[in-house]
N, C-alpha and C positions, 0 to 999 in steps of 0.2 A: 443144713447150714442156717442159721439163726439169726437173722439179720436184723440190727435195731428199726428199721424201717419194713411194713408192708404195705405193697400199690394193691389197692383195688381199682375195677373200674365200677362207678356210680350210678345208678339208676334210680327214680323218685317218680312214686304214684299215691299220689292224695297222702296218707297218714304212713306208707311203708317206702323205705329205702332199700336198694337191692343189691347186695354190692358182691362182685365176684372176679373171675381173672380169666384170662384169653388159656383158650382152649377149657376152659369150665362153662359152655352155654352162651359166650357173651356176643358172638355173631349172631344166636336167635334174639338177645335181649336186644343188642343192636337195630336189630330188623324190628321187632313190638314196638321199640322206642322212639322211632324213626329216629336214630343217630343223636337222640338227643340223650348225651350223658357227660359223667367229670371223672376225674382220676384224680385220687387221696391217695397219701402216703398217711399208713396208721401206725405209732410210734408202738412196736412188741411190748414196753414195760411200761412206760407212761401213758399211752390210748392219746397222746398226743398229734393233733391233725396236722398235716402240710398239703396244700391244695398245690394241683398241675396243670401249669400254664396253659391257656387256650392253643395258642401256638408248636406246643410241644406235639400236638398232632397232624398230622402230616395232610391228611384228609377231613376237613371238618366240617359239618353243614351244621352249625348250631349259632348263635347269632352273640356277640359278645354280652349281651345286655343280659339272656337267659342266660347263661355260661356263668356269670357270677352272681344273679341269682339262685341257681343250684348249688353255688359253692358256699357263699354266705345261710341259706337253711339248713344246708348239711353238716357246716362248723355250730349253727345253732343250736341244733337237734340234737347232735353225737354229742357236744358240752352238755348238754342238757342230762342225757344218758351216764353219762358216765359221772357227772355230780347227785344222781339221785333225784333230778328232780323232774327228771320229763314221764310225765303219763300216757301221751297220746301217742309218739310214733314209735312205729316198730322196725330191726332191722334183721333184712332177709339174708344170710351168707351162703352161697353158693360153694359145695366141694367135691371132691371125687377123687378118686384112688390116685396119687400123686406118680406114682406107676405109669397107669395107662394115663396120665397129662400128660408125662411126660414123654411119649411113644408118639401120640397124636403131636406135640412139636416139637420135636424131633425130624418127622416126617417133616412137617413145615419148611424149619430152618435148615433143615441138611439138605433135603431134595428139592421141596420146590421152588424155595429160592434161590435154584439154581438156575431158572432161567430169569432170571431177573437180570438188566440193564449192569452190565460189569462182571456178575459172577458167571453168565455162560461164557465169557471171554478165559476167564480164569478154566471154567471146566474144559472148554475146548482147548485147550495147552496140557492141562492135566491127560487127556483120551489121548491125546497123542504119541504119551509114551506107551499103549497098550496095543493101537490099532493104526493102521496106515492115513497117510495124513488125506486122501482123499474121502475112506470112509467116513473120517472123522467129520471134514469138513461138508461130504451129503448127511450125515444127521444133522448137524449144527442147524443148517439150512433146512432142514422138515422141521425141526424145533421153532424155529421162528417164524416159517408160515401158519405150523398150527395154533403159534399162539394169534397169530395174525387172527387168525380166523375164528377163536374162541372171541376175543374181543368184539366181534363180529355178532357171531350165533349165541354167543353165553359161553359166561368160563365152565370150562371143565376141569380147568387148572392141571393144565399138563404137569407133569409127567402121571398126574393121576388116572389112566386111561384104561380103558377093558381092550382095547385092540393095539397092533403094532404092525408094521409092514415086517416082514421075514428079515428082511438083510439086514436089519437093526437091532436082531433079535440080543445076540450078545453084546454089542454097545449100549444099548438100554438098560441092561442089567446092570453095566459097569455106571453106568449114568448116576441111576439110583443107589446104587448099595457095593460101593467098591469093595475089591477083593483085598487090596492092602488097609487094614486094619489099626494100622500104625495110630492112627487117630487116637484111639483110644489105649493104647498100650504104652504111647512116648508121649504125646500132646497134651499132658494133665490138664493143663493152662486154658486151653482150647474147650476142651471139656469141662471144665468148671466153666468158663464162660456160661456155655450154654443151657446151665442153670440157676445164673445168675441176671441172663439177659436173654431178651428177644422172646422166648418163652419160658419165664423162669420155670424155678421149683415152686410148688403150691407157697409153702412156706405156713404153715398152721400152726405154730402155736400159740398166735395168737386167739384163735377159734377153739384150741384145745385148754388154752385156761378159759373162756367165757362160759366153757363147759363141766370143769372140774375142779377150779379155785374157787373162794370161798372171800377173796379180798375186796372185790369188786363194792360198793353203796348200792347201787342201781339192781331193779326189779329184771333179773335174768327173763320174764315171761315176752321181754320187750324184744328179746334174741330168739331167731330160729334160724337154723342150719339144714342145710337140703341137701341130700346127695345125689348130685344128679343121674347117677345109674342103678341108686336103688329106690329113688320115686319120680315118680308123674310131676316134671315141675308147670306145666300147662296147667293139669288140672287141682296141684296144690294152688298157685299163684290165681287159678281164675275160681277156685269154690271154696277152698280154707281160707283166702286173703281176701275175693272179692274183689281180684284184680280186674279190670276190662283189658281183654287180649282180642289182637286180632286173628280171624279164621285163620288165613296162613301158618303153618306152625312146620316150616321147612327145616333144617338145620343147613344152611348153604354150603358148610366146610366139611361138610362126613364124606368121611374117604372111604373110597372103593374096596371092597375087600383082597384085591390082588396087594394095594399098597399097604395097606392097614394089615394082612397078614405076613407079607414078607417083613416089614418093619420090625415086627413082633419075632421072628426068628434070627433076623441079623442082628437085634441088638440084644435078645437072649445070647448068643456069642458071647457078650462083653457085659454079662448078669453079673460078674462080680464090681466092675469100674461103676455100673449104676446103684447097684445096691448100696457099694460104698455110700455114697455121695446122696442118695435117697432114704436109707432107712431109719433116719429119726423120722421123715416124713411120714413115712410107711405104720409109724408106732402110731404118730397122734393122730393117724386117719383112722387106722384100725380100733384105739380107743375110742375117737367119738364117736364113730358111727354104730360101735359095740352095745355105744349108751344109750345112743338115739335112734336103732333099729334093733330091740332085742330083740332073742330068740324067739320071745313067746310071743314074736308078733308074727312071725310066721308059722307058727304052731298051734295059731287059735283058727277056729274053722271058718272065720269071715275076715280076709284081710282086708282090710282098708282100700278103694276103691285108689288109692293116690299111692300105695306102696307097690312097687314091682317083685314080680316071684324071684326068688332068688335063684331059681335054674334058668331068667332069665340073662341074669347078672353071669353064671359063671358061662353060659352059653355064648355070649359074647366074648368072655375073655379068657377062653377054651380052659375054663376050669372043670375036671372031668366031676361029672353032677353028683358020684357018691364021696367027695370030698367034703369037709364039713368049713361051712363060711367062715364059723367062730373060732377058727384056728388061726393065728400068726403066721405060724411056719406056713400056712399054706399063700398066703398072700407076699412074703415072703421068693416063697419060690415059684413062682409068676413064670420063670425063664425056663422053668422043665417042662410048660402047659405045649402040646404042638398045636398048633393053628391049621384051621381048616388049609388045604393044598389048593391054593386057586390060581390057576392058569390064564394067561394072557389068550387071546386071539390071535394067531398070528396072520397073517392077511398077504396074499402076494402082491 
C-alpha cells in the first residue's frame, strides 16, 4: 500500500542523517544516540517534509530546544537535497526484507503487547472461553508477577522466554498464537491495521525511486541505502561514514528463537492474507537490493569486510542454502522455509 506520506525516525551525526523505521535497527540507533532523535513525514511524490510533534512521543528524554533544533537542520538539509543544492550532507536509509519487519512486529503488536495495562484484561476473558476459569486466572497472576519482576532484574519482555512452568504449558500456547485463526480469514480491517499502524509496512517506494528514477536534480552519491541483514551497519556507519559509536553494540529487542521461530510458522499459515497485502513491498525490496548487492559481489574472492555472506542471510531466515538469493519467487515463498524446532523448557 502506497501511501502519500512516509514516517521515518531521525538520527544526525556531524555531516550524515540516518533515517529508518521501528523494527529496522532503531532500538540500537536509539541506544548510540542516547534517545536523541525526530520523526518526519516524507511526502512519496513531492519529497515534501512534515515534522513530529515532541509530544507525540510518549517517552521522551530530549530537551525541547534540541528537538527543534534537529528539526529546523533536517528541513534545511533535506531542501537543500532535493533542490540540488546541498554538497556536504549525506543521508543514510535503513531497510530490510519487509517480510521478516513484518514477522518481528507482528510478534510485537499481537503478543507482547498483550500484557500490557488493558489488553491482558482483554486476553484473560478471551482464555476463558478455552480453559477453566481458575487456570486462567493462576496464569494471569504468574504473568504479572513476572513482569513484576523483569521491571526489577531487566526486561525479558515476557512472553519472550526460554522457560515455562508445566501446568501453563498449553495456555501459553493459546496466549501467544491462538488456535482460532479467524483473525486473519474474517478481520480484514484488523489486519490491514496492522500494516498501517503500530508497526507499519516498510513502505519503500520512496527509497525505490532514489534508486531507479531519473527525475530527482540532486547528486544520488548524497544517498546511501543499508540493508540491515545483508551488511555490517556497526561497521559500515563506524569505518565507511566515520561514525563515532559506542562499544555496546546490543540489539535490546532480538527475540528468542522459540518466539521468533513459532512466529514464523503460525503466520506462514496465513502466507497468502500477507503476501497479499506485502508484495509490492516484497518487489521494491528485492529490486533495490538486487542493485545495491549484486551477484558479483559475492562471487569475487574478497567480499567486503562490511557485506555479510549470504548463507548467513538465508540461515537466519531458513532459506535452504542451495536456493538462489537472486530469485523473487524465492523470497516470495518465505511461508514454505521450516524454521528451526525450538522447544520451550518446561519446569515443574
Amino acid at each position: 500500500m502506497i501511501l502519500d506520506f512516509n514516517r521515518f525516525i531521525v538520527f544526525n551525526s556531524n555531516n550524515y542523517w540516518i533515517l529508518t523505521k521501528e523494527k529496522i535497527a532503531s532500538s540500537w540507533l536509539k541506544d548510540q544516540f542516547d534517545y536523541d532523535w525526530i520523526e518526519v513525514d516524507i511526502n512519496n511524490f513531492s519529497l515534501e517534509v512534515q515534522h513530529i510533534p515532541v509530544d507525540h512521543r510518549p517517552n521522551y528524554d530530549i530537551s525541547q530546544e534540541r528537538f527543534l533544533d534537529l528539526q529546523q537542520r533536517f528541513s534545511i538539509d533535506w531542501n537543500s537535497l532535493i533542490q540540488g543544492t546541498n554538497t556536504k550532507n549525506n543521508f543514510i536509509f535503513f531497510i530490510r526484507n519487509p517480510i521478516n519487519k513484518f514477522v518481528t512486529g507482528w510478534v510485537q503488536d499481537s503478543i507482547i503487547r498483550k500484557v500490557n495495562d488493558g489488553y491482558i484484561d482483554e486476553e484473560q476473558k478471551r482464555l476463558y472461553q478455552y480453559f477453566h476459569t481458575d487456570e486462567v486466572d493462576s496464569f494471569i497472576e504468574f504473568v504479572k508477577k513476572t513482569i513484576e519482576q523483569e521491571k526489577i532484574l531487566g526486561p525479558r519482555y515476557f512472553p519472550d522466554v526460554e522457560e515455562i512452568p508445566l501446568k501453563f504449558k498449553d495456555i501459553f500456547e493459546e496466549f501467544c498464537f491462538p488456535k482460532n485463526k479467524d483473525f486473519f480469514k474474517n478481520d480484514v480491517e484488523s489486519f490491514l491495521n496492522l500494516t498501517t499502524t503500530g508497526h507499519p509496512a516498510e513502505n519503500l517506494f520512496l527509497i525505490w525511486k532514489l534508486c531507479f528514477k531519473d527525475e530527482f536534480s540532486f547528486s544520488k552519491d548524497k544517498i546511501h541505502i543499508i540493508d540491515i541483514d545483508l551488511q555490517d551497519i556497526h561497521s559500515t556507519l563506524s569505518k565507511q561514514f566515520g561514525l563515532s559509536l559506542k562499544d555496546r553494540n546490543v540489539f535490546h529487542n532480538k527475540r528468542g528463537e522459540y518466539l521468533k521461530n513459532r512466529a514464523y510458522s503460525y503466520l506462514s499459515e496465513n502466507y497468502y492474507t500477507v503476501n497479499s497485502i506485502l508484495q509490492i513491498e516484497i518487489l521494491f525490496w528485492y529490486e533495490i537490493v538486487s542493485k545495491l548487492y549484486p551477484k558479483e559481489i559475492y562471487e569475487s574472492k574478497d567480499l567486503p569486510d562490511s557485506i555479510k555472506p549470504l548463507n548467513s542471510y538465508k540461515k537466519k531466515y531458513f532459506i535452504p542454502e542451495h536456493y538462489d538469493f537472486y530469485n523473487f519467487q524465492v523470497h516470495m515463498n518465505w511461508f514454505r522455509y521450516e524454521p528451526t524446532d525450538v522447544k520451550l523448557n518446561y519446569i515443574e
